[in-house]
C-alpha positions in Angstrom: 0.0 0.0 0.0 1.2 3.6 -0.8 1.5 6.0 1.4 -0.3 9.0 1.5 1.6 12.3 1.0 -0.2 15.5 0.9 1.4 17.3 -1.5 -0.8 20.7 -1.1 1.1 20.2 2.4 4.3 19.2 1.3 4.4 22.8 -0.7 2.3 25.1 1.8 -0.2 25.9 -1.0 -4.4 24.5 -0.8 -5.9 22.7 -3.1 -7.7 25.6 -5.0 -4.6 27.0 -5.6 -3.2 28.2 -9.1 -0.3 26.4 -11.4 1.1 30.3 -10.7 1.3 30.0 -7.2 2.3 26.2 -6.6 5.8 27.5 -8.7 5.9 30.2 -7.0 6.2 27.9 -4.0 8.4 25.2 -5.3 10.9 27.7 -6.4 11.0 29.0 -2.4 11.3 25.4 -1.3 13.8 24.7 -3.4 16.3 27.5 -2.9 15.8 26.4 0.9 16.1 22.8 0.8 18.0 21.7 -2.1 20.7 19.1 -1.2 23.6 21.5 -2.5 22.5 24.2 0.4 21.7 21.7 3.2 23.1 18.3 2.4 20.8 16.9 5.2 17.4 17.4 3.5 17.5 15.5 0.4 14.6 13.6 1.2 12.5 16.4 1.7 13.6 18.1 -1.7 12.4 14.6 -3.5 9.2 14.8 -1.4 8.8 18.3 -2.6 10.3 17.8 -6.3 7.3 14.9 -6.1 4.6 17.2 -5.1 5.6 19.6 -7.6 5.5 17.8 -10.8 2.1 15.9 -9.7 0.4 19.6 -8.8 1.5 21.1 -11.8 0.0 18.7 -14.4 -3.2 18.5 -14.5 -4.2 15.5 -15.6 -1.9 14.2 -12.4 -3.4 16.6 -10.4 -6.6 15.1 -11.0 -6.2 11.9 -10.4 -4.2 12.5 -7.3 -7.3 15.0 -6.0 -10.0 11.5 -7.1 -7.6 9.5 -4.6 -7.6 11.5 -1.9 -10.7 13.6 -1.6 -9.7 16.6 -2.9 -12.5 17.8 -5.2 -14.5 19.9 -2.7 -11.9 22.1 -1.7 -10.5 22.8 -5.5 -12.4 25.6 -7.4 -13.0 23.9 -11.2 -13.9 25.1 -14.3 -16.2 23.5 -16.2 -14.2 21.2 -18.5 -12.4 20.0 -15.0 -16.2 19.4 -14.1 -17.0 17.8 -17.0 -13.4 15.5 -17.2 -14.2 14.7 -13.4 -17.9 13.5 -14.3 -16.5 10.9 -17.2 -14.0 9.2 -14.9 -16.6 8.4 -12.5 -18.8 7.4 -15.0 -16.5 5.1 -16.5 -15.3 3.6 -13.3 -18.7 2.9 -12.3 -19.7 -0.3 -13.0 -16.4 -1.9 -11.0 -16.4 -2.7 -7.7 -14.9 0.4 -5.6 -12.7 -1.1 -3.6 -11.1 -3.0 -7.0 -11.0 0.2 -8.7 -9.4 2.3 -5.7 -6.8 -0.6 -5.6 -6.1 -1.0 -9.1 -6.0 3.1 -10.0 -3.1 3.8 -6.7 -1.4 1.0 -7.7 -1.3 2.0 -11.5 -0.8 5.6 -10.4 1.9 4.8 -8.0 4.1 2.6 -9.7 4.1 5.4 -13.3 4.2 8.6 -10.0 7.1 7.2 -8.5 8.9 6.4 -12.0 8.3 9.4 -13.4 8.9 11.3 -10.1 12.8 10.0 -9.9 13.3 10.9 -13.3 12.1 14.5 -12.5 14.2 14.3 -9.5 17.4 13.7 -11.8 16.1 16.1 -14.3 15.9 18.8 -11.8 18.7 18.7 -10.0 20.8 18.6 -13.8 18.7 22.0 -14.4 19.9 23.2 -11.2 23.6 22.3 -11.2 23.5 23.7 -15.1 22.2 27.2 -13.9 24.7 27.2 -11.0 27.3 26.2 -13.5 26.2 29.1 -15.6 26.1 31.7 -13.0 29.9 30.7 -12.4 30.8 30.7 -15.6 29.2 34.2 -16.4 31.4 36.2 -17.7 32.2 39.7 -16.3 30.6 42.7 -17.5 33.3 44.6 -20.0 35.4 47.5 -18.3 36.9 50.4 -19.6 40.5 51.1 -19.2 41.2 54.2 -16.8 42.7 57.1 -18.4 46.4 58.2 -18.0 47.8 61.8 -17.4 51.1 62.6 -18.2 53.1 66.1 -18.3 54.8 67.3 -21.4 57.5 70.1 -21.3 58.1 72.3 -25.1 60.2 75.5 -25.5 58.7 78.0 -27.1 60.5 77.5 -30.6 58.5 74.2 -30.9 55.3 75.2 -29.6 55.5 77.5 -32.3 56.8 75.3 -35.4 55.6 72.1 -33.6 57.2 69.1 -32.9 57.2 65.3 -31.4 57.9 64.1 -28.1 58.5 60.3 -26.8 57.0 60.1 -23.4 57.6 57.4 -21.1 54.1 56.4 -19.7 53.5 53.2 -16.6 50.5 51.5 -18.0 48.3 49.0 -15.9 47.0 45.7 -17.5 45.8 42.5 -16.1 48.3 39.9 -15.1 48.6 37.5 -18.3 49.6 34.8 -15.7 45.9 34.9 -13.4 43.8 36.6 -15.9 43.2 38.7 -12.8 41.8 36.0 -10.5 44.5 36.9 -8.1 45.0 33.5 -6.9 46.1 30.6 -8.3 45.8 26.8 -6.8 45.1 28.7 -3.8 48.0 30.5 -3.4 48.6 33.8 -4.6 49.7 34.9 -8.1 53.6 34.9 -8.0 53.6 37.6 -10.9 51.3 39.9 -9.7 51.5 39.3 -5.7 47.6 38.3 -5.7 46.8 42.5 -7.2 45.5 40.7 -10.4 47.4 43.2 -12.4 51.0 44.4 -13.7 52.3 47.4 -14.2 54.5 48.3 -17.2 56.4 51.5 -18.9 55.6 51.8 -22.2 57.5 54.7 -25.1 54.8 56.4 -27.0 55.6 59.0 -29.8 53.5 62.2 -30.3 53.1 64.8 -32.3 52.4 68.3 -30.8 50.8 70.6 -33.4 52.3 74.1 -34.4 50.9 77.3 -32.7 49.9 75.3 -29.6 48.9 76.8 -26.1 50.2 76.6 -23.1 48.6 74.5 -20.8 46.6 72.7 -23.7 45.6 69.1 -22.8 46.5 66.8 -25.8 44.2 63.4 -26.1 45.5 60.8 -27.4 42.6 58.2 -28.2 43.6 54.3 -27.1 46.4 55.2 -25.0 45.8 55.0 -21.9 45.4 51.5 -19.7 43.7 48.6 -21.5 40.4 48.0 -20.9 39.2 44.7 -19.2 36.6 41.8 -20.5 36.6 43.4 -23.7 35.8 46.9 -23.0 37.7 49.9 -23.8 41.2 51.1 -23.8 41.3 54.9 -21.9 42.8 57.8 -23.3 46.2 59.3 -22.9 46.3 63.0 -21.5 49.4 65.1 -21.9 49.3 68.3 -20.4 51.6 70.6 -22.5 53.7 73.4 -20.4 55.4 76.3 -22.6 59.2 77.0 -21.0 59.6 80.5 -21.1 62.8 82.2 -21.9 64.1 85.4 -20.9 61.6 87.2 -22.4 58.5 85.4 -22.1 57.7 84.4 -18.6 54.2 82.2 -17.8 52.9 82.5 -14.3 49.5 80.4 -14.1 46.7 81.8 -16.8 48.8 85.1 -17.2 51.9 85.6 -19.5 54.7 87.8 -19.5 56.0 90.0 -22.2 59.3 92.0 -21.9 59.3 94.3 -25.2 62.1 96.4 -26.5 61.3 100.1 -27.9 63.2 102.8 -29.9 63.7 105.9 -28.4 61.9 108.1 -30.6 58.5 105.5 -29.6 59.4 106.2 -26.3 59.2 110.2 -26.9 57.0 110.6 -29.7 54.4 107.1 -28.5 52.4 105.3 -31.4 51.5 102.0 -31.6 53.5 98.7 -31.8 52.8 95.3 -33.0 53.9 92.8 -30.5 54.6 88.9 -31.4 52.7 86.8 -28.9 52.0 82.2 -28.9 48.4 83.9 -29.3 49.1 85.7 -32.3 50.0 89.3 -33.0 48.6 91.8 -31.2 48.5 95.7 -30.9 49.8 98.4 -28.1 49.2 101.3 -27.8 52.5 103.2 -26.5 51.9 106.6 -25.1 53.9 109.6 -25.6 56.8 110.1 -23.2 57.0 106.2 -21.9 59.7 105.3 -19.5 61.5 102.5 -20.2 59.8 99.9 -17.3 56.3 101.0 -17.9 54.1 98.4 -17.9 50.6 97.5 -19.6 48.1 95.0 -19.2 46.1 93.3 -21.9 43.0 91.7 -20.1 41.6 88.9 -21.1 44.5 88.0 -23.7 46.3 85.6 -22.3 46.0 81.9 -21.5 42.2 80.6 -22.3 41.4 77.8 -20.2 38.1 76.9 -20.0 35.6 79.5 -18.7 38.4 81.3 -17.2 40.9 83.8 -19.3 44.6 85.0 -18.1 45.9 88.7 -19.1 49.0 89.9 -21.2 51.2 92.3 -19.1 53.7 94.2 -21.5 56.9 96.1 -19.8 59.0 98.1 -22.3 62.4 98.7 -22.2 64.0 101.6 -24.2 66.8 99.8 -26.6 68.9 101.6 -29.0 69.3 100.0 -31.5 73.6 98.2 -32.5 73.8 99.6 -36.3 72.7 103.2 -36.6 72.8 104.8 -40.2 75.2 108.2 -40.6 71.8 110.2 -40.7 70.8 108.8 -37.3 73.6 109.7 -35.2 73.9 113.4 -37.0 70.1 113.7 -35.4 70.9 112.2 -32.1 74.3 114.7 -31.9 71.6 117.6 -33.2 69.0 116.3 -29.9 72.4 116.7 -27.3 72.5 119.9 -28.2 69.5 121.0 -28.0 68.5 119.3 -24.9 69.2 121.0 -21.5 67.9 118.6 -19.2 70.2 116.4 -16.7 68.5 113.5 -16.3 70.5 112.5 -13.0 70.0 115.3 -11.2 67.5 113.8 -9.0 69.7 110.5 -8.5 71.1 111.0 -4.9 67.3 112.5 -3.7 64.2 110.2 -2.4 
């Protein structure tokens, strides 16, 4: 004789439950008691794994509610009314007892049969989506960026030119793919950091006419990307040197610019050379050599923000003056009376 197992028990569902709801509840029961959690209930699992695939079939479903005195307490629709009429109508004429016999022992024998295969089944679909959730592979990452500083004169930044700079990428260690660990133990070449570090040379060019503190990109240069994403991008900040007569001091730049003596007296306007391209001053009449002007807003662009262009002239006479030239400076000495270091010794 068979022994009765209330399945709708077994799952913690009632018989008028849905197909919805006794999954629902199998997938619960399963994530709590499946062997591979808790070794110590694999009997219960088959129990529920048997319950399960008799609930969810519902020709099994019927039978098992005939057998055990089900029908009153599972809500029907009228085909299940109908299917439930014809059985009892065709197991009629036999004695009960016979039938009742003959239908749990037939029911039995093809339940627990089919029940051990669904057992097997369902623990291979379980193992195979664990399997597959190790085996998932990580979601792609893009390589990190890399900053590096570049130093020009101000000959190249004007003509252009190349520069090799010596850059310490980061990549994944070839030997543990990252994993860190290897047979337990950590990764001799990386010392379990999943990654190595190495110095590679990369050429570039820097354009003609280029700022100072421009930010070059160069695209694929930075640290390789990992799982198949990306590689980052290479940054090179450029810094202008100066020389002695251009000086850069954050977004401002200094000019020192020579004039004649006659600009000095007379004033005008001069066209001064500038990384920024030419631009125009206005000298006023009877400059001192020292005087200084500001340009705002011409200097370095960086941006929202804009530095300033401060001028300071210096009176420079000029190495190769013609005949005509020094007969005009000898006529100015003696025409001028003033003595220019008069006022030397005095505050």
């Amino acid at each position: 004789m068979i022994k009765f197992k209330n399945y709708y028990e077994i799952l913690g569902v009632t018989p008028d439950s849905s197909n919805a709801e006794i999954k629902s509840a199998y997938r619960r029961l399963a994530r709590k008691y499946h062997p591979d959690v808790n070794p110590s209930t694999a009997e219960l699992f088959k129990d529920i794994t048997e319950a399960y695939t008799t609930l969810i079939n519902s020709e099994k479903r019927r039978q098992y509610n005939i057998l055990n005195g089900f029908f009153e307490k599972q809500k029907t629709n009228t085909s299940s009314q109908k299917a439930e009429q014809e059985y009892k109508e065709k197991t009629a004429t036999e004695p009960n007892k016979k039938q009742e016999k003959d239908i749990k022992s037939d029911f039995g024998q093809k339940q627990k049969k089919h029940s051990e295969k669904v057992f097997a089944d369902t623990i291979n679909d379980i193992f195979k989506e664990f399997t597959k959730k190790e085996q998932k592979k990580p979601e792609p990452q893009n390589g990190a960026d890399i900053t590096a500083d570049v130093t020009i004169n101000i000959a190249e930044a004007l003509k252009g030119t190349e520069r090799t700079v010596n850059v310490l990428h980061t990549k994944l260690c070839p030997k543990c793919q990252g994993r860190k660990f290897i047979n337990g133990s950590k990764c001799s070449a990386c010392d379990g950091k999943g990654e190595v570090s190495e110095h590679r040379k990369i050429t570039v060019k820097i354009p003609a006419k280029i700022k100072n503190g421009t930010k070059l990109r160069v695209k694929g240069e930075g640290n390789p990307g990992k799982f198949g994403g990306k590689n980052g991008d290479l940054y090179l900040n450029i810094n202008i040197q100066g020389n002695s007569k251009i000086k850069y001091d954050g977004l401002n730049v200094y000019y020192e610019v020579p004039i004649t003596p006659f600009e000095a007296v007379l004033g005008g306007e001069i066209v001064v050379n500038t990384l920024e391209g030419n631009i125009r001053l206005k000298i006023p009449a009877r400059t001192n050599s020292g005087q200084k002007f500001r340009l705002s807003g011409q200097g370095v662009k960086q941006k929202n923000k804009s530095g300033d262009i401060i001028v300071t002239v210096h009176i420079e006479i000029p190495q190769s003056l013609s005949d005509d030239e020094i007969k005009l400076y000898e006529k100015l000495k003696k025409a001028s009376s003033h003595n220019v270091r008069e006022n030397l010794l005095n505050d």
